[in-house]
BAKE-859951 format. One record per residue (C-alpha): residue in one letter; x, y, z. Coordinates in steps of 0.2 Angstrom, whole numbers, plus 5000, padded with zeros to 4 digits. Each point is the difference from the previous one (the first is absolute). Example, Ala and Ser with C-alpha at 12.3 -4.5 7.8 and 13.67 -1.06 7.14 Angstrom:
<atoms>
A506249785039
S500650174997
</atoms>
This chain:
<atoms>
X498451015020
X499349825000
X499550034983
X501850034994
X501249874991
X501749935004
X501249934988
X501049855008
X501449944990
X501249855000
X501449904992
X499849824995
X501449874994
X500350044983
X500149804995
X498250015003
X499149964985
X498650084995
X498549875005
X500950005017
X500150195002
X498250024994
X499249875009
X501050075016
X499250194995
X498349894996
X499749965018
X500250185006
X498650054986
X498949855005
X500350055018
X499450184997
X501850085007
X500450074984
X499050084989
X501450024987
X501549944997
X501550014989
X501449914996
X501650034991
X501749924998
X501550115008
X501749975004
X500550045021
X501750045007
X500049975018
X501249945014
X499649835009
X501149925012
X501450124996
X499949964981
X499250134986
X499049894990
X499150064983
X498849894996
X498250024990
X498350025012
X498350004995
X499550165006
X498150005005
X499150155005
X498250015006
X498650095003
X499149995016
X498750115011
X500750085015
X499049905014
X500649824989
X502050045000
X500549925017
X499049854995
X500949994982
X501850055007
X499449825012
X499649904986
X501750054990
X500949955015
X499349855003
X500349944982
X501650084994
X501449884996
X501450135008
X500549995018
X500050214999
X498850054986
X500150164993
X498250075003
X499550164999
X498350145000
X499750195000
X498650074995
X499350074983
X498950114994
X498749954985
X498550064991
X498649985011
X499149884987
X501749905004
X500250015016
X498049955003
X500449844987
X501349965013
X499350015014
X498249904993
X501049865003
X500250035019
X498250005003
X500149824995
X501149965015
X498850075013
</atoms>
């Protein structure tokens, strides 16, 4: 099972520019926590402080090897701007040629 992949997700603030947003996605790369990672615009409805609040996120999904995911899900906690980030995982399933790409990257970390 170490050999699988994770997908972690989070939402950033959407008045994030872009060279913030990537620079902030740039150190998880550099790092080696992510492998991948993608980035789109979405609008969020939520409830904080008992108000519904739509609003546009960056929504920032990665990539990750299993045995790297608690350190990445630190990392994300440590740096998010929100006082209760949205930060997800599960795992996936990929073509092995994919899932070995990924997990290259985690051999770095040893």
């Amino acid at each position: 099972m170490g050999d699988g992949i994770m997908m972690v997700q989070t939402t950033l603030p959407g008045e994030m520019n872009e060279a913030e947003l990537g620079q902030w996605c740039q150190g998880l790369i550099d790092s080696n926590l992510a492998a991948c990672i993608d980035m789109k615009k979405v609008r969020s409805i939520f409830r904080w402080n008992q108000e519904v609040v739509s609003e546009f996120e960056w929504q920032v999904q990665m990539v990750t090897p299993i045995m790297t995911k608690d350190s990445l899900v630190s990392r994300i906690k440590s740096t998010h701007p929100y006082d209760v980030p949205e930060i997800t995982w599960w795992p996936a399933e990929a073509i092995q040629e994919y899932s070995e790409w990924v997990n290259k990257r985690e051999a770095r970390l040893k």
